[in-house]
C-alpha positions in Angstrom: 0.0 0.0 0.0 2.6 2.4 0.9 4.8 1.9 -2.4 1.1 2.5 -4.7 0.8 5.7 -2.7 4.0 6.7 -3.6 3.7 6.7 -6.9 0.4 8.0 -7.2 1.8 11.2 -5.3 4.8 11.5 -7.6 2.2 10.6 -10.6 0.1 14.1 -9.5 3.3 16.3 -8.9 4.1 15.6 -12.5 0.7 15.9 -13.8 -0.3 19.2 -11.7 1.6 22.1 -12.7 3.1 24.2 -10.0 1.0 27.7 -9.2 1.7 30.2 -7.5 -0.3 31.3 -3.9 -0.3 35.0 -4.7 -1.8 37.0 -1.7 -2.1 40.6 -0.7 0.4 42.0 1.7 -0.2 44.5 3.8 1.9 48.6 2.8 4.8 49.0 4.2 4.9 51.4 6.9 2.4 53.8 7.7 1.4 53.4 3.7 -2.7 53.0 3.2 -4.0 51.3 -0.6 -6.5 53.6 -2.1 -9.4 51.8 -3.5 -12.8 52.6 -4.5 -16.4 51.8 -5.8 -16.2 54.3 -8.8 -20.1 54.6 -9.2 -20.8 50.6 -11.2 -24.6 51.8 -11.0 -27.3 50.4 -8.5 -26.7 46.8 -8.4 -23.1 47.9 -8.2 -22.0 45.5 -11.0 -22.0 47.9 -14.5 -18.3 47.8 -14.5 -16.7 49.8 -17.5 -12.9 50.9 -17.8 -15.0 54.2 -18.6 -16.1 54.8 -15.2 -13.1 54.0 -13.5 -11.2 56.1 -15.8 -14.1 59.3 -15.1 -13.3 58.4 -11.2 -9.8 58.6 -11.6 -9.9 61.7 -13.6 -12.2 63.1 -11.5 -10.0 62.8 -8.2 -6.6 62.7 -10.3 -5.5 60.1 -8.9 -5.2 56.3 -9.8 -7.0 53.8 -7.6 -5.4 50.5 -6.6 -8.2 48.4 -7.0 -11.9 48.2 -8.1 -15.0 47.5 -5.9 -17.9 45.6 -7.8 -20.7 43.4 -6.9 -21.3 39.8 -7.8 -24.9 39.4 -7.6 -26.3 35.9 -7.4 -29.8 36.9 -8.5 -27.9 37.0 -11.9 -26.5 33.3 -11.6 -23.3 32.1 -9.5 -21.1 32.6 -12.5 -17.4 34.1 -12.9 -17.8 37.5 -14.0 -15.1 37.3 -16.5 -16.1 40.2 -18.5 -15.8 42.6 -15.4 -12.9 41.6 -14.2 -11.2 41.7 -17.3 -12.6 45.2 -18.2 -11.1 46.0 -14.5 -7.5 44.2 -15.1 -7.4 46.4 -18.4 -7.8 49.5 -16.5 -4.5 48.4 -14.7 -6.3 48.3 -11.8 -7.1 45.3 -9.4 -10.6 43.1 -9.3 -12.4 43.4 -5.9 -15.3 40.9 -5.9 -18.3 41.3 -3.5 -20.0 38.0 -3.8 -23.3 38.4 -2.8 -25.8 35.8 -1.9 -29.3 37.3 -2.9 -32.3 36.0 -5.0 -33.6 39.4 -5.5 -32.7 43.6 -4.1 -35.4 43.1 -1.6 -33.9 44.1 1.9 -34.8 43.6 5.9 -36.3 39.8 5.1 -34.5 36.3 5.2 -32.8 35.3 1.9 -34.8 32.1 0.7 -32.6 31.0 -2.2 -29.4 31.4 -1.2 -29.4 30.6 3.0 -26.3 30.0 4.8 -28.3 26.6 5.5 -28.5 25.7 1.6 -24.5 26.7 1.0 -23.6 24.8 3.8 -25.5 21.8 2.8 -24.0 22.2 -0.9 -26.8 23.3 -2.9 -24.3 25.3 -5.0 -21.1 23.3 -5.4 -21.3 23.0 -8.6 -21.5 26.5 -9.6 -19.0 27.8 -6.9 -16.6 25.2 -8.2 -17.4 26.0 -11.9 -16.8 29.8 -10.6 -13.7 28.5 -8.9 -12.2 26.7 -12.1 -13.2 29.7 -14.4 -10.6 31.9 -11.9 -7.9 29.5 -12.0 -8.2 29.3 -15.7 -8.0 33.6 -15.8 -5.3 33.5 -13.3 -6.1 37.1 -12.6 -5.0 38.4 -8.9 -8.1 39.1 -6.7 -9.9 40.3 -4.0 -13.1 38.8 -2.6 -15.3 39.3 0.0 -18.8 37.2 1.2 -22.2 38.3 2.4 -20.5 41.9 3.5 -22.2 43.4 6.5 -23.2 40.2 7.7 -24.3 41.4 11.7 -26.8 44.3 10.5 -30.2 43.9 9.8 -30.6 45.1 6.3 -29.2 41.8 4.2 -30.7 38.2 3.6 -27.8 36.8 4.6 -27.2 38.8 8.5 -27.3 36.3 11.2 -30.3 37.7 12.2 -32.3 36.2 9.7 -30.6 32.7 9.5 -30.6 31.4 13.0 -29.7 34.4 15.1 -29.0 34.2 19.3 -30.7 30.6 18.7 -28.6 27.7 19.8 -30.2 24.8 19.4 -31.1 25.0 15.4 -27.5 24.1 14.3 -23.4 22.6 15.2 -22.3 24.0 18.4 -25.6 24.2 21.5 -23.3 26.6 22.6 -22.7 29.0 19.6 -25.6 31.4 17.8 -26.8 29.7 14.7 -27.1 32.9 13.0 -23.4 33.6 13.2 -22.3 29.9 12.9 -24.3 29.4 10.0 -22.6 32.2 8.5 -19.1 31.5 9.5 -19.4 27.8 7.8 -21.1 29.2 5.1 -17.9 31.7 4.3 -15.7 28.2 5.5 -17.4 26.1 3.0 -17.1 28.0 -0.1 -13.1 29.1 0.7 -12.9 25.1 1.2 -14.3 24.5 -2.8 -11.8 27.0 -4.1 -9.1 25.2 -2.3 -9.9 22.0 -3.6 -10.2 23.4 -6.9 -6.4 24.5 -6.4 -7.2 28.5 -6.3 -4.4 30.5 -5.1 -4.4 33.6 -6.3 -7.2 35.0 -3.6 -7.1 37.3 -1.5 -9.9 36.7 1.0 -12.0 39.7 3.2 -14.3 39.8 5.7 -16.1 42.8 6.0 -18.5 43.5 8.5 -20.3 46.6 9.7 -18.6 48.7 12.0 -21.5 48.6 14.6 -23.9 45.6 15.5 -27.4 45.6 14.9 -29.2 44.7 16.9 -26.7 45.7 19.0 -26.6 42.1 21.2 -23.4 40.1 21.8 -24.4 36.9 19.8 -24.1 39.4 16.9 -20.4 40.3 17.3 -18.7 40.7 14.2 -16.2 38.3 15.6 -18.9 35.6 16.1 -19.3 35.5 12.2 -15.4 35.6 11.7 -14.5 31.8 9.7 -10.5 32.1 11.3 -7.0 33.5 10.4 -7.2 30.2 8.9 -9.6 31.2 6.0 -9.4 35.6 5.8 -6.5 37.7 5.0 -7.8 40.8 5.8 -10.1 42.3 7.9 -12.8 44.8 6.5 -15.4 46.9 7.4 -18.0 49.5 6.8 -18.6 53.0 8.2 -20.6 55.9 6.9 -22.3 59.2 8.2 -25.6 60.0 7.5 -26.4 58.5 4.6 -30.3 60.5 4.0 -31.4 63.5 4.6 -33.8 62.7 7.2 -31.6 60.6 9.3 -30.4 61.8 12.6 -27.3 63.2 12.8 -25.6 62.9 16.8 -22.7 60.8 17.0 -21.9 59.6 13.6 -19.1 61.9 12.9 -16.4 59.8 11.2 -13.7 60.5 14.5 -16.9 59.9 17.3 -17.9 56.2 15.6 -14.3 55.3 15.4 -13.7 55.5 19.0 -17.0 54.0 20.1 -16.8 50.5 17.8 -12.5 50.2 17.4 -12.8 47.6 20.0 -14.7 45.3 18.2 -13.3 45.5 15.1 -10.0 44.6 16.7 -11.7 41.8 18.7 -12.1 40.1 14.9 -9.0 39.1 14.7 -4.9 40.0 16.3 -3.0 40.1 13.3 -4.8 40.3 9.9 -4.5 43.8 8.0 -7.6 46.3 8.8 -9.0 48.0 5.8 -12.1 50.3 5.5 -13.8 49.1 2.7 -17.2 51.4 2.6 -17.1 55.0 3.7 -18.9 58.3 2.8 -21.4 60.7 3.5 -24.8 62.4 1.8 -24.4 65.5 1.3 -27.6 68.6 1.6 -28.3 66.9 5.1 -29.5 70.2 7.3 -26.9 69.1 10.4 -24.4 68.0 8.7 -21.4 69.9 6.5 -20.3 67.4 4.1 -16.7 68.3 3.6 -16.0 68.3 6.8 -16.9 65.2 7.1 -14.7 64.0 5.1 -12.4 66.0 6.3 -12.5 64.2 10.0 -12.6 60.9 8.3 -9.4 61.5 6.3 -7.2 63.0 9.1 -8.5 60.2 11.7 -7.8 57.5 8.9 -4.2 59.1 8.6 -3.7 59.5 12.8 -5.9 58.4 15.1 -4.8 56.2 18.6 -7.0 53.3 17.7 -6.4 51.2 14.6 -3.9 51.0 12.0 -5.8 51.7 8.5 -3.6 49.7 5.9 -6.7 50.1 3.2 -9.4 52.3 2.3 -12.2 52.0 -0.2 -13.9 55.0 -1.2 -17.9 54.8 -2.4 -18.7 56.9 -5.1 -22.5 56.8 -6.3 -26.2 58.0 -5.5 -29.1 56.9 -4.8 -32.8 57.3 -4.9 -34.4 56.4 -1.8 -38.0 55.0 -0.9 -39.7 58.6 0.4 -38.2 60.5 -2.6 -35.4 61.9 -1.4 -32.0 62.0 -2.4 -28.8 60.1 -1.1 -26.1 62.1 -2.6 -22.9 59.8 -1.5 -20.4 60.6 -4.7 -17.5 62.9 -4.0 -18.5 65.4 -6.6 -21.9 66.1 -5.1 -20.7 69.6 -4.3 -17.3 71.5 -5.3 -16.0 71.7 -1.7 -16.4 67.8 -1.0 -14.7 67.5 -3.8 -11.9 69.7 -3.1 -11.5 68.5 0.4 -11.3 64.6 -0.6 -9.1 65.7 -3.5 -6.4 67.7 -1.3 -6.3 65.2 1.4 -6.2 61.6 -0.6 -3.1 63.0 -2.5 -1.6 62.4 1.0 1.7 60.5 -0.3 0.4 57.9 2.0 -2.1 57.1 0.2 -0.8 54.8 -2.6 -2.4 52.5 -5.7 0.7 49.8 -5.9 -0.5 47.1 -4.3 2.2 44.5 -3.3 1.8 40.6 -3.6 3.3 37.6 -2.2 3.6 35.2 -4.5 4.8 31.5 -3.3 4.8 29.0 -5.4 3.4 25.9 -4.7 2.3 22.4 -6.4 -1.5 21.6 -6.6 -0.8 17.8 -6.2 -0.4 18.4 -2.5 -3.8 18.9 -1.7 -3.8 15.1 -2.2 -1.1 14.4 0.3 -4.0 14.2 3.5 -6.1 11.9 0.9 -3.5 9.7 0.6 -2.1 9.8 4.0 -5.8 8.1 5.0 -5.0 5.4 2.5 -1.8 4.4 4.6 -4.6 4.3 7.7 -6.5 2.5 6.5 
C-alpha cells in the first residue's frame, strides 16, 4: 500500500503544474491602498474601464483596485467580463459575492441561505466559478455576504438562526453567526480543492452591531485566520437627509466600535472598505466630514488603517429623497477629498506575495488516509 501511494503522489506532482499562492500583503509602513467603488450603477455590478477612468480623472488620482458586486440573482457565474474590463484599466478586481435572490432588503434570503451553501446546494457552480478563476489567473480580491451582523441583508445572522442555539453545530454558539461563519468556511474550502491561489480573502463587517446584542459580534461571524487575510469593514455618516445626525461623525464612531473590530482578529490587515457621506443633510457639513474621516484614517490612537475604499455613487431612496454619496456632489467635497487623498500615504501599488506551490499536494492528506487505513 505504501509503495502505490508513492507513486500516485509523484504521478500528480508531475501531472499538476506548479502555481503560485499570490496573496495581498499588507503597505509598508504607515502606507494606506486607495481603492474605490467608482459609481458601477445600482446593483453595483456595470463595470466599465470608462467609469473608472471618469473616477480617476475626477479625483486625479489612480485607484489600486476596483469595488464591484457579484450578484447571485444573476446566476453564481465568474464574472469574467468585469474583471477583465477592471485588469485592463490596470487596476485590481475586488469581488463582493453576494448571496441574494432578488434587491429586496430587511427579510430572510430564501434561495441562497447559509443553510443551503452549507448543505452544498451550489457546489457545482461555486466550483465552476472557482475553475473559471484558476483558468483567468487574474490576482483578486473577494469578499462574502458583507455586513453580515446588520439587519438590512438576507444573509445577516439575524435572519438565518440568530442568538438561537439549538437549530445548528455548536448548542453553545448562535446559529445565526455559525451558520454564517461555515457558510464563508465552505465556499473558501471548494476553491481550495479546486487549487485557487491567487485569492485574497475579506471579511467585511459593519462597523457597529445591529441589533446591538453580543451573539451578533462581528467576531462571532469571523471563519479564522485560517480562512481571511484581511479584515474589512464598513462606516458611513448620515447616509439620508432625514436621518439623525448625533454621533456619527467619522472620529466619534471610530472610538465607540474600534474595539470590536479589533476583537475580529490580532494580526490580519484592517482596511475600511465602505465609507462616505450624503451630502444637503441640514446638520451635517459634508466636507468636513470627510475631512475628520481622512485625518483620523491618517492618525488616530486606535487602529492602524492599511486600506481604504472610497464609495462613489447615488441613490434614490423609498420617500423620494435623495442620497447624494459621490465625491463630486458639491465642489468643496470635492476639493476636500481631493487635497487630502493626494496624501503620499495614500498609494495604488499594491504588493503581492507570491509562493509558489504544487497543486498535487492537496492530495497528500487523501493519501495519508489510504496508509490508515
Amino acid at each position: 500500500m505504501i509503495k502505490i501511494v508513492f507513486i500516485l503522489v509523484v504521478l500528480m506532482v508531475h501531472l499538476y503544474p506548479t502555481s503560485k499562492s499570490i496573496k495581498l500583503l499588507p503597505p509598508s509602513g504607515n502606507q494606506i491602498y486607495f481603492g474605490a467603488f467608482p459609481d458601477f450603477g445600482g446593483y453595483e455590478n456595470e463595470v466599465s474601464t470608462q467609469r473608472i477612468k471618469a473616477f480617476e480623472t475626477l479625483i486625479d488620482k489612480p485607484i489600486a483596485w476596483a469595488y464591484f458586486s457579484q450578484n447571485w440573482f444573476n446566476g453564481i457565474v465568474y464574472p469574467k467580463a468585469h474583471i477583465h474590463a477592471i485588469h485592463q484599466s490596470g487596476v485590481v478586481p475586488f469581488v463582493r459575492l453576494m448571496p441574494r435572490s432578488s434587491d429586496q432588503m430587511g427579510e430572510a434570503e430564501s434561495t441562497f441561505s447559509m443553510q443551503h451553501i452549507i448543505e452544498g446546494n451550489f457546489d457545482t457552480a461555486l466550483r465552476k466559478w472557482a475553475q473559471d478563476a484558476k483558468k483567468d489567473n487574474i490576482p483578486l480580491l473577494v469578499d462574502f455576504a458583507v455586513e453580515m451582523n446588520g439587519d438590512w441583508f438576507g444573509w445577516s445572522g439575524i435572519f438565518n438562526g440568530g442568538a438561537t442555539t439549538d437549530g445548528y453545530g455548536d448548542p453553545t454558539y448562535p446559529d445565526g453567526p455559525e451558520r454564517f461563519r461555515d457558510a464563508y468556511r465552505h465556499i473558501i474550502d471548494i476553491f481550495r480543492a479546486q487549487g485557487v491561489r491567487h485569492i485574497t480573502w475579506f471579511f467585511h463587517a459593519d462597523h457597529g452591531t445591529y441589533p446591538n446584542e453580543s451573539w451578533n459580534k462581528a467576531k462571532n461571524y469571523y471563519p479564522g485566520d485560517d480562512y481571511i487575510d484581511w479584515i474589512g469593514f464598513s462606516m458611513y455618516g448620515v447616509q439620508e437627509v432625514t436621518e439623525p445626525w448625533e454621533g456619527l461623525a467619522f472620529s466619534t464612531q471610530l472610538e465607540m466600535h474600534y474595539a470590536d473590530i479589533k476583537a475580529i482578529s490580532h494580526t490580519k490587515p484592517i482596511a475600511l472598505l465602505e465609507f462616505g457621506v450624503t451630502d444637503n443633510h441640514p446638520n451635517v457639513n459634508k466636507s468636513q466630514w470627510l475631512e475628520d474621516a481622512l485625518n483620523t484614517i491618517l492618525s488616530n490612537p486606535y487602529i492602524h488603517f492599511s486600506a481604504i475604499n472610497a464609495w462613489h455613487e447615488n441613490w434614490e431612496n423609498e420617500d423620494g429623497t435623495s442620497s447624494n454619496i459621490r465625491l463630486d456632489s458639491s465642489d468643496s467635497s470635492l476639493a476636500t477629498f481631493k487635497n487630502l487623498i493626494h496624501n503620499p500615504r495614500f498609494i495604488t501599488d499594491l504588493h503581492f506575495q507570491e509562493n509558489a506551490s504544487n497543486d498535487a499536494y492537496n492530495f497528500l492528506p487523501a493519501m495519508y488516509g489510504l496508509l490508515l487505513e
